[in-house]
C-alpha positions as CSV (number, residue, x, y, z in Angstrom):
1,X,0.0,0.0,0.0
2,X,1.3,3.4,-0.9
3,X,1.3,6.0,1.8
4,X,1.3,9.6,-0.1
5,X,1.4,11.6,3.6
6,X,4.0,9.3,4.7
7,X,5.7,9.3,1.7
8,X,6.0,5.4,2.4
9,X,4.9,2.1,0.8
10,X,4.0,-0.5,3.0
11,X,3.9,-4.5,1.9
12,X,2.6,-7.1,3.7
13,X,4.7,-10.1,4.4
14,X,4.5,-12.9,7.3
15,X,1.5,-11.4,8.8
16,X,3.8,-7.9,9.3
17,X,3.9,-4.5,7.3
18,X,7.5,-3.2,6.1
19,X,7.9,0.0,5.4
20,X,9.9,1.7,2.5
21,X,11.0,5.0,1.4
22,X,12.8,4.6,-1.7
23,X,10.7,2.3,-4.1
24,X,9.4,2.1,-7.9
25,X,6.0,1.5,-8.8
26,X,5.4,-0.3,-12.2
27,X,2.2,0.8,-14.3
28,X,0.7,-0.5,-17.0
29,X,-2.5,0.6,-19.1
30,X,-4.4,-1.6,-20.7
31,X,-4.8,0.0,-24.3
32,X,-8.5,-0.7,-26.7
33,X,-8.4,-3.8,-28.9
34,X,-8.4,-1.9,-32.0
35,X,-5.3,0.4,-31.5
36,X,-3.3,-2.6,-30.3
37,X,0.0,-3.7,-31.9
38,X,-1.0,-6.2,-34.1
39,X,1.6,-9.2,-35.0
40,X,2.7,-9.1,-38.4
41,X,2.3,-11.7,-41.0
42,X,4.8,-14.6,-40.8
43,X,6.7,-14.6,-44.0
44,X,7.8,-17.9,-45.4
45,X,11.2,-18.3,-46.9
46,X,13.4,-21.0,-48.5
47,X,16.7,-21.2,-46.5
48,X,20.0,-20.8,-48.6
49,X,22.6,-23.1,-48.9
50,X,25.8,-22.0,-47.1
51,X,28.7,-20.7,-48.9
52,X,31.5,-22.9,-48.9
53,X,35.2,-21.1,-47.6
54,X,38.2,-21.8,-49.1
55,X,40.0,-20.9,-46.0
56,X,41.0,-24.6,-45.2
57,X,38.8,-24.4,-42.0
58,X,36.3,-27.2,-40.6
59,X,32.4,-26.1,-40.0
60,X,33.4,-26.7,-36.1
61,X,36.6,-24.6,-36.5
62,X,35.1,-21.7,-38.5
63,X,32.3,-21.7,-35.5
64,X,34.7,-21.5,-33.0
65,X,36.3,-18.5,-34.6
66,X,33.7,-16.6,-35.3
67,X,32.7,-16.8,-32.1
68,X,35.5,-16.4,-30.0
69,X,35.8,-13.0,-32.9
70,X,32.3,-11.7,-31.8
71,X,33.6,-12.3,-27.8
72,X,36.6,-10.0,-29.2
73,X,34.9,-7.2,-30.8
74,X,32.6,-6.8,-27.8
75,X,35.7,-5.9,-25.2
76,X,37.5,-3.8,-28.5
77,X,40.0,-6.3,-29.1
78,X,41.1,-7.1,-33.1
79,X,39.9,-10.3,-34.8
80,X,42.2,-13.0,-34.9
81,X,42.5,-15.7,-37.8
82,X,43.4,-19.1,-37.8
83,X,47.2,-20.2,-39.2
84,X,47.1,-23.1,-40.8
């Protein structure tokens, strides 16, 4: 319960009230059917075939690099590629 003259809200818990003077109250409005997002169509595709690299790499190995490169970029550090 939110106490305005107290500038408090109070929850129940255990059969006691604690109080609390710093705390966020979430909101929400409940907006008319008709100006509701509506979900867009699913669109159906055919999936492409992967391009094959020459780069002498496995499926597993080409992964692994790319995702140890994405790790990378996120903490500003350079790519790195694999010597064969």
């Amino acid at each position: 319960q939110i106490h305005r003259s107290l500038k408090a809200c109070f929850i129940p818990y255990g059969g006691r009230e604690y109080g609390y003077g710093s705390y966020e109250v979430l909101a929400l409005k409940q907006t008319p059917k008709e100006s509701a997002v509506k979900p867009k169509p699913e669109v159906k595709t055919t999936p492409k075939e992967p391009e094959k690299k020459d780069d002498g790499l496995s499926d597993f190995e080409r992964r692994v690099l790319q995702r140890h490169n994405y790790y990378r970029k996120k903490h500003g550090a350079p790519a790195l590629t694999m010597d064969r």
